[in-house]
N, C-alpha and C positions, 0 to 999 in steps of 0.2 A: 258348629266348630269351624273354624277358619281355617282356609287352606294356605300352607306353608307353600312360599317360596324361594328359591334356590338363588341368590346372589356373590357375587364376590367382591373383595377388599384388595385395595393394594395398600402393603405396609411398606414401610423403613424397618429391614432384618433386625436391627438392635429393640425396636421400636416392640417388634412383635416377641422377641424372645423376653423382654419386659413383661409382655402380658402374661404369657404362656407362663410364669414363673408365677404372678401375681394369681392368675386362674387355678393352678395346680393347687398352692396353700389357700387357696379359698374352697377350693374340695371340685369346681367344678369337671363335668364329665368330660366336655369336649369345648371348642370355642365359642360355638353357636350358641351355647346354652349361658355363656358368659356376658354376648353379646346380644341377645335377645333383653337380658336383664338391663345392661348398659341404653339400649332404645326404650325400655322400657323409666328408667331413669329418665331419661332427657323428656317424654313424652310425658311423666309426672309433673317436671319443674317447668315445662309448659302451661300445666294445669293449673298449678299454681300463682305464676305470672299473669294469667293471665285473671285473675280473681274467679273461677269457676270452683264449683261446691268439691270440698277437701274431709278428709277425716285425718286429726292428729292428736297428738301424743305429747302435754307439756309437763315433762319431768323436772323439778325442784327438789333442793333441800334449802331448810330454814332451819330459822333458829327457832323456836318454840317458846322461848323466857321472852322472845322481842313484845313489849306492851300490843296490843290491841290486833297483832299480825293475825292470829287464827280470827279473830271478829272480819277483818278485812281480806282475807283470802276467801272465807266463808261467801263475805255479800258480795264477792264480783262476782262468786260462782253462781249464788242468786239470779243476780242481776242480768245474766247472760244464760241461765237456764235452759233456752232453748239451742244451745249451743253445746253445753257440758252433759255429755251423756251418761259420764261416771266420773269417781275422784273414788283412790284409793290412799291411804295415810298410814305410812310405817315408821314407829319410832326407832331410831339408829341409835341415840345413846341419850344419856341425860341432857343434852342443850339442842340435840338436832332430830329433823322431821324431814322423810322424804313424802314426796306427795306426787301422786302422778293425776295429771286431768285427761279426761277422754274426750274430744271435740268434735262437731261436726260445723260446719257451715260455709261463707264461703271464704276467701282463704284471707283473704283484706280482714275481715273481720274475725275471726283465728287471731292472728297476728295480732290484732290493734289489743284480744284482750292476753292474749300469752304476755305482750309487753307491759299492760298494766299490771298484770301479775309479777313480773319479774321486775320491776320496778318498786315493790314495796319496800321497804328499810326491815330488813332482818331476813331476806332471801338471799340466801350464799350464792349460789350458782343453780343456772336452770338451763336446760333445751327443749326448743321447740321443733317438732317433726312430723313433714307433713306427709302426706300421699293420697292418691285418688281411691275410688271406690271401686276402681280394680275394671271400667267399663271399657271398653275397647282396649285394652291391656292383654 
């Protein structure tokens, strides 16, 4: 376990009672534990910038009637199998499909197939979300 050390912050009063309003309706306990998340963030989207190994999360809905869209969501996920850990598929109504993919790899390549996915013709809206594997975190 890592030993915790005791630093301090200078805010702008307006600045900080911003947080503290933000922090409360978020449930947190106290600021530290607000702002541990917060470095914890910034040291994520480092990971990711920097194209080092990511696990995420690309959530879609489709249309389902679109011609050939499940044959072509199907073969990307093929196609990049070492990449796609899991895919779960829930039907929302008569014309739409949520779909969520579970990704590992590194983060260039994440992206490069989240975008080929979301670029099919009969995908309504999708996000892609990334995070690290939690190591020096």
């Amino acid at each position: 376990m890592s030993t915790l050390i005791r630093t301090g912050i200078s805010l702008d009063s307006e600045l900080l009672r911003r947080f503290d309003r933000v922090i409360h309706k978020k449930g947190y306990k106290n600021r530290s534990e607000a702002i541990r998340d917060l470095v914890r963030d910034y040291s994520v989207a480092e990971d990711v910038e920097e194209n080092r190994e990511v696990v995420g999360t690309l959530t879609m809905v489709y249309d389902h009637h679109q011609p050939k869209l499940a044959e072509q969501l199907i073969e990307a996920q093929h196609h990049a199998q070492d990449m796609v850990l899991a895919a779960t598929h829930v039907h929302l109504d008569h014309h739409n499909c949520l779909e969520v993919i579970i990704m590992k790899g590194l983060s260039s390549e994440v992206r490069r197939l989240a975008d080929r996915i979301l670029s099919l013709r009969g995908v309504k809206h999708g996000k892609l979300v990334l995070t690290t594997q939690g190591k020096g975190l």
